[in-house]
C-alpha positions as CSV (number, residue, x, y, z in Angstrom):
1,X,-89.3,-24.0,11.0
2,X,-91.6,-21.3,13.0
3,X,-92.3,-19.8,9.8
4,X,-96.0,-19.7,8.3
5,X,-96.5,-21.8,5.3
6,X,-97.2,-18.5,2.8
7,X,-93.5,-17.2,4.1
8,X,-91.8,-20.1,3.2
9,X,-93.5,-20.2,0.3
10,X,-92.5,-16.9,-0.6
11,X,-89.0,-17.4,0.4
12,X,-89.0,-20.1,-1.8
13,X,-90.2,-18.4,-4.5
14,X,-87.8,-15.6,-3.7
15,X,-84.6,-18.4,-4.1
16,X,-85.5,-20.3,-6.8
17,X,-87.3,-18.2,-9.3
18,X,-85.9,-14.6,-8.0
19,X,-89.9,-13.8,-7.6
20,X,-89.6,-10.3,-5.0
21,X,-90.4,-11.2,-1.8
22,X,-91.0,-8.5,1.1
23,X,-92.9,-8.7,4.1
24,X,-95.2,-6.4,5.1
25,X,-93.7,-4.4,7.6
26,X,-94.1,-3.2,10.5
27,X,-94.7,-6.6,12.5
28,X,-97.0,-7.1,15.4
29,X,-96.1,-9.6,18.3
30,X,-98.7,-11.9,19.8
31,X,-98.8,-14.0,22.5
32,X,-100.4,-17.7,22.1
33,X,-101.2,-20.7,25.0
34,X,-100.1,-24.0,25.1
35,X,-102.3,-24.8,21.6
36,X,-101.1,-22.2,19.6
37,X,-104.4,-20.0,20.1
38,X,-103.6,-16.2,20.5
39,X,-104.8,-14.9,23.6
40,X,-107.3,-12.2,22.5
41,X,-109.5,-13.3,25.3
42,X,-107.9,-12.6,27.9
43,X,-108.2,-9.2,29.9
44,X,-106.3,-6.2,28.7
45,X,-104.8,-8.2,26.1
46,X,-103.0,-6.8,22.5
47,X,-101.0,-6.8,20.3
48,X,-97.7,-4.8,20.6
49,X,-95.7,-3.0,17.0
50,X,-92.4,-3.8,16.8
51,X,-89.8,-2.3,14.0
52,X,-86.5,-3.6,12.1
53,X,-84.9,-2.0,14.4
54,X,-86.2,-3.7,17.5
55,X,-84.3,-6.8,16.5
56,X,-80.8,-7.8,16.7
57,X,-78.7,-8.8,13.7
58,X,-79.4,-12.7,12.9
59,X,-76.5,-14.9,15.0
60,X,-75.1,-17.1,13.0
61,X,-76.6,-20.6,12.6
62,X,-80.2,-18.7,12.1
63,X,-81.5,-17.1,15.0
64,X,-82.8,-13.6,15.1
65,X,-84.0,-12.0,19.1
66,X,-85.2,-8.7,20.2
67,X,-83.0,-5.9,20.5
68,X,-85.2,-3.9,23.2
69,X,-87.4,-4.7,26.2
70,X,-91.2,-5.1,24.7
71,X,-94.0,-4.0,27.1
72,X,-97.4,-5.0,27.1
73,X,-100.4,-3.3,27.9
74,X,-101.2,-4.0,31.5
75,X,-103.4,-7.2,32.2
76,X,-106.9,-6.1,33.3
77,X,-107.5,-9.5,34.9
78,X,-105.9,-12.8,35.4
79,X,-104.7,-14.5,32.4
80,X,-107.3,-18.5,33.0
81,X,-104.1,-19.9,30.6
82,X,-100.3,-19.7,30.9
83,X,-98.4,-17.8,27.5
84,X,-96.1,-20.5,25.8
85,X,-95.5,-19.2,22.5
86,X,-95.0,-15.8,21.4
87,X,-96.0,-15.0,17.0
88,X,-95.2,-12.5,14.8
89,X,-98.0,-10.9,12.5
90,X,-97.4,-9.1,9.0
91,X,-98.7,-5.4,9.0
92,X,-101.9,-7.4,6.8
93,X,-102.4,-8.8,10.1
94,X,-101.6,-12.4,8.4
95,X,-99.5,-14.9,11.0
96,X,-95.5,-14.7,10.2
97,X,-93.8,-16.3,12.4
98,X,-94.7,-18.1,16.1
99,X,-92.0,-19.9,18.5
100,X,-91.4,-21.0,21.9
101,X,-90.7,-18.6,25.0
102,X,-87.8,-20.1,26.9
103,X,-90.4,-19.7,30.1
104,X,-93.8,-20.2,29.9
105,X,-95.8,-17.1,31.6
106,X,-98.6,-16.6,34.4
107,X,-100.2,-13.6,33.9
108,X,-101.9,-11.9,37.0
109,X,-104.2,-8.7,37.1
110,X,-102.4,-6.0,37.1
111,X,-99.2,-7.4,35.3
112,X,-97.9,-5.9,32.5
113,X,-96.0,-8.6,30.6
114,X,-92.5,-7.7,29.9
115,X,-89.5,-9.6,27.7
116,X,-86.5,-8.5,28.5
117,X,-83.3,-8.2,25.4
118,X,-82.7,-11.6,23.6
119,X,-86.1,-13.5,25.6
120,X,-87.6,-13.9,22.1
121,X,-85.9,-15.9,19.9
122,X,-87.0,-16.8,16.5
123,X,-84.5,-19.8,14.6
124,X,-84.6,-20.9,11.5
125,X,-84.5,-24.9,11.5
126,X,-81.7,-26.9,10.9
127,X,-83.6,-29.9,9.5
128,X,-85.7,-29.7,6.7
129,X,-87.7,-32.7,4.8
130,X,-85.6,-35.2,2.9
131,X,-85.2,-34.9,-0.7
132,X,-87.0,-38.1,-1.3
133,X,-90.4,-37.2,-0.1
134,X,-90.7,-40.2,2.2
135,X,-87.4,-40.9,4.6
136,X,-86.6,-38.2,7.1
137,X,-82.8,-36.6,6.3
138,X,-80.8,-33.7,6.5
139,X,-81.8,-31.4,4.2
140,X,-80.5,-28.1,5.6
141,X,-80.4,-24.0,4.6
142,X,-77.0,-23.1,5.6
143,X,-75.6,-20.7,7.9
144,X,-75.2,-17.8,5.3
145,X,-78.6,-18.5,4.1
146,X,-80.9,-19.0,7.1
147,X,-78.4,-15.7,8.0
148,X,-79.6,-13.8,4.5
149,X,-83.0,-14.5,4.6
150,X,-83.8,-13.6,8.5
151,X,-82.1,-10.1,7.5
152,X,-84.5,-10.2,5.0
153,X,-87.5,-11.1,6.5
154,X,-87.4,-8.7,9.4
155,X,-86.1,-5.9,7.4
156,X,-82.5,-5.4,8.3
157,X,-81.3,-5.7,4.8
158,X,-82.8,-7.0,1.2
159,X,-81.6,-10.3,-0.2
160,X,-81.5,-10.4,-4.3
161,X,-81.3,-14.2,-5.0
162,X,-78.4,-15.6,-7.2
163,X,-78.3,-17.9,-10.2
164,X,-77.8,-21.4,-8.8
165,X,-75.8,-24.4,-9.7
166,X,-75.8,-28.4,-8.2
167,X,-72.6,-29.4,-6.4
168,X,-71.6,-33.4,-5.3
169,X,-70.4,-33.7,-2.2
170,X,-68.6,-37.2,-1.6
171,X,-69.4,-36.5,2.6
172,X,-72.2,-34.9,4.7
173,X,-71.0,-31.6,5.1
174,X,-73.3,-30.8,8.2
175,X,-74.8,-27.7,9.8
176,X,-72.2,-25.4,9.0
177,X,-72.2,-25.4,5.3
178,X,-69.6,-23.0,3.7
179,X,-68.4,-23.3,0.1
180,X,-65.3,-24.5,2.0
181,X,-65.6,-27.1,3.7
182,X,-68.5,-29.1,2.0
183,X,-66.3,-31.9,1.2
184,X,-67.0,-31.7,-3.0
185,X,-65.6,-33.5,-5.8
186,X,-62.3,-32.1,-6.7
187,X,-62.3,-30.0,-10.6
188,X,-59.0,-30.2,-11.4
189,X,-58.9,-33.3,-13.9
190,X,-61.9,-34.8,-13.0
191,X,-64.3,-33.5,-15.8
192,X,-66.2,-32.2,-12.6
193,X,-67.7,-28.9,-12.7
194,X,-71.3,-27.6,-10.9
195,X,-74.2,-27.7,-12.9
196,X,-76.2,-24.4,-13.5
197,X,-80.4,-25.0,-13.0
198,X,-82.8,-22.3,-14.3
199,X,-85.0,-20.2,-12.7
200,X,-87.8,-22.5,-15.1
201,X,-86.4,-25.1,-13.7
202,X,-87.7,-25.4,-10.4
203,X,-91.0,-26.3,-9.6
204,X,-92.1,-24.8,-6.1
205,X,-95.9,-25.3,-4.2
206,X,-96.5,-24.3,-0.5
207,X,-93.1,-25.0,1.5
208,X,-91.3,-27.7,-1.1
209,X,-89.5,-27.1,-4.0
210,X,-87.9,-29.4,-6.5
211,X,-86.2,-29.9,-10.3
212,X,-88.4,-30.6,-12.7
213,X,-85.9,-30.7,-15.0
214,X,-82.8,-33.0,-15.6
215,X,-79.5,-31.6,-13.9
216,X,-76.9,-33.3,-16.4
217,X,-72.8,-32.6,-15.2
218,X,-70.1,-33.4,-17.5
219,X,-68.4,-36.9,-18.6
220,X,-66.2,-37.8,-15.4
221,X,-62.7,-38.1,-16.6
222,X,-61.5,-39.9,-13.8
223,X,-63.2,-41.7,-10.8
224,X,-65.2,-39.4,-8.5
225,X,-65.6,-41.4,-5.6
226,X,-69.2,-42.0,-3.8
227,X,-71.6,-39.0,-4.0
228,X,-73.5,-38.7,-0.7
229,X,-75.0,-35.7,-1.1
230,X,-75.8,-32.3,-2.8
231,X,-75.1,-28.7,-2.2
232,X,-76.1,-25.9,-4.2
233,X,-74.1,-22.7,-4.5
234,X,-74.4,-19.0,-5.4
235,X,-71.0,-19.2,-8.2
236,X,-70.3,-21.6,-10.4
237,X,-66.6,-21.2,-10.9
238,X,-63.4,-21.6,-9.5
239,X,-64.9,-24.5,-7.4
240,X,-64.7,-23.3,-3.5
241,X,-65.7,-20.3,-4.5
242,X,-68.9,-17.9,-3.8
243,X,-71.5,-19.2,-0.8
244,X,-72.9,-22.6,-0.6
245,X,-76.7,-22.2,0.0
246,X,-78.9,-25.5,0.9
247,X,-77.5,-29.8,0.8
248,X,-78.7,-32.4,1.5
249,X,-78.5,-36.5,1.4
250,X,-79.3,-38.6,-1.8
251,X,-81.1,-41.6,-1.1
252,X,-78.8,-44.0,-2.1
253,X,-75.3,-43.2,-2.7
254,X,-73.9,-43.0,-6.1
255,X,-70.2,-44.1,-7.3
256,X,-68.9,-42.4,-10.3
257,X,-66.2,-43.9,-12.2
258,X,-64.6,-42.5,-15.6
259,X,-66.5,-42.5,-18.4
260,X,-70.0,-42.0,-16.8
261,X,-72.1,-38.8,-17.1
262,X,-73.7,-38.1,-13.6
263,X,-77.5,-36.5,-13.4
264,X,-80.5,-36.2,-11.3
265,X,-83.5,-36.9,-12.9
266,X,-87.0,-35.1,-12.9
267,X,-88.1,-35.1,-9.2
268,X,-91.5,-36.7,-9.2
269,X,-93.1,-35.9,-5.7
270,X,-93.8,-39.6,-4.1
271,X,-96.1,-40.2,-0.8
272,X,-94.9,-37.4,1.1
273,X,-95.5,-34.8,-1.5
274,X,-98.5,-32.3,-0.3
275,X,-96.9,-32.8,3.5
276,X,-96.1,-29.3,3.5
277,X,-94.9,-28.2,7.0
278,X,-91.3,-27.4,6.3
279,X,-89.1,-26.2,3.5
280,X,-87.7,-29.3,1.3
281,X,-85.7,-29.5,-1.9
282,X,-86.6,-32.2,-4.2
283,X,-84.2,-34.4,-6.5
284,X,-84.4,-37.7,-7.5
285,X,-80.8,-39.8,-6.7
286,X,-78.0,-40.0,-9.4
C-alpha cells in the first residue's frame, strides 16, 4: 500500500464509521532516491501541481496513472542520485502517496524530467495484514473498493460509505471479489443471513481496524459446510446482492452444522497489533 499511514487512516475512518474524508486538493508530485528521500537538493529541483483531472479513471484491480505528460522544471545541474520513486503531497504539503517509477532516472544538467501518459502508476495493494495480527494472509479490498476509494482520493468522484454487514464464505474467493462469485453460504433454508456491524462497532487506530463487538448470525438450520473466510458487503439482502467490499481468511476453519449459532468474538489485537504499515481488518475466528 503506497499510501501514508494518516490516508489509510482516514480511509478507514471514512469506511467504518462514515467519518468524511477528503483530501486536500490540489496534489503536488515529488520525486524521491533509492531511500525514499525527496530530492530537494538537487539543482533546479520542485515540486510540480497536478489536478483531478491530470489522472486517468482507476483500472480495475486498483491502479490510478497520469492522464497528461508532467514536466519538470529544468535540472540546473546534475542530479549526484538516480530518481526511483515518485510521491504525491496533499495541498497541506503533508506526504500522500509515494510508488515506484517503472525506470529509475539519471538526471543530467540541463534535463528537464519528463513522464510521459500512464508512466506513473499509483496501485492499491492486493494484500493486506491477516486478521489475526500475527500470520501473514490474504486480507484484501476488493476491486470495486480499491476502484471507489482511488476515485475518491484523487478527486474524480466522492465515495459516501455504506452500512456494512459480515458474510461466510465456505472458499477463498481471491482478488476479484464481487458479491457474485465469493463462494458464500447459501440463504435459502440454511438459517443463514449476513450480519449487520455498527458504525460503534468498529474500533480503528493508524492503518488497522477491527470488531470490538461480537458479530452473532442466526441458528443454522441445516449444515453450512466449512467457513474459510469472511467478506463484508454494502446490502444485506437478497444474498448476492449489492457490492462485496473487503475478505479475508479465518485462522482456523470453522464447520457449522444444524443447531449451532456462528459468531466472531471481540478482536483483541495480539503481537502484531501497533505494526501499522498496511490496512488490516481484525476478527477473532468463529
Amino acid at each position: 500500500m503506497p499510501f501514508h499511514t494518516a490516508v489509510e487512516r482516514g480511509m478507514l475512518e471514512h469506511v467504518f464509521w462514515k467519518v468524511p474524508y477528503e483530501p486536500a486538493l490540489p496534489l503536488y508530485l515529488g520525486l524521491f532516491d533509492t531511500d525514499y528521500y525527496e530530492m530537494t537538493d538537487e539543482p533546479g529541483y520542485a515540486r510540480v501541481r497536478v489536478e483531478p483531472a491530470d489522472f486517468s479513471w482507476p483500472m480495475t484491480g486498483g491502479t490510478i496513472t497520469n492522464a497528461v505528460v508532467i514536466h519538470f522544471p529544468e535540472a540546473t545541474g546534475d542530479w549526484l542520485v538516480p530518481v526511483v520513486y515518485f510521491g504525491l503531497f496533499d495541498s497541506n504539503g503533508d506526504i500522500f502517496c509515494i510508488d515506484l517509477l517503472d525506470t529509475p532516472y539519471l538526471i543530467k544538467s540541463g534535463d528537464v524530467p519528463i513522464f510521459g501518459i500512464d508512466t506513473l502508476k499509483v496501485k492499491m495493494a492486493d494484500f493486506q495484514m491477516s486478521i489475526d495480527y500475527g500470520i501473514m494472509g490474504h486480507n484484501a479490498f476488493s476491486n470495486y473498493l480499491k476502484d471507489r476509494l482511488l476515485r475518491h482520493l484523487f478527486g474524480k468522484e466522492s465515495y459516501d460509505p455504506p452500512d456494512i454487514w459480515v458474510g461466510l464464505l465456505t472458499d477463498d474467493p481471491g482478488d476479484v471479489l464481487t458479491n457474485t462469485n465469493c463462494d458464500e453460504v447459501p440463504g435459502v433454508g440454511t438459517g443463514y443471513s449476513r450480519a449487520y456491524v455498527a458504525t460503534t462497532d468498529w474500533t480503528v487506530s493508524m492503518a488497522e481496524a477491527w470488531n470490538d463487538t461480537k458479530i452473532e448470525f442466526d441458528e443454522a438450520l441445516a449444515d453450512w459446510g466449512t467457513i474459510k473466510h469472511f467478506a463484508l458487503f454494502d446490502t444485506f439482502s437478497p444474498l448476492y446482492a449489492g457490492n462485496a467490499l473487503l475478505h479475508g481468511p479465518l485462522e482456523i476453519p470453522k464447520i457449522v452444522i444444524a443447531g449451532s449459532i456462528p459468531f466472531f468474538d471481540i478482536t483483541v489485537p495480539g503481537s502484531g497489533a501497533g505494526q501499522y504499515d498496511e490496512l488490516g481488518i481484525g476478527f477473532t475466528i468463529l
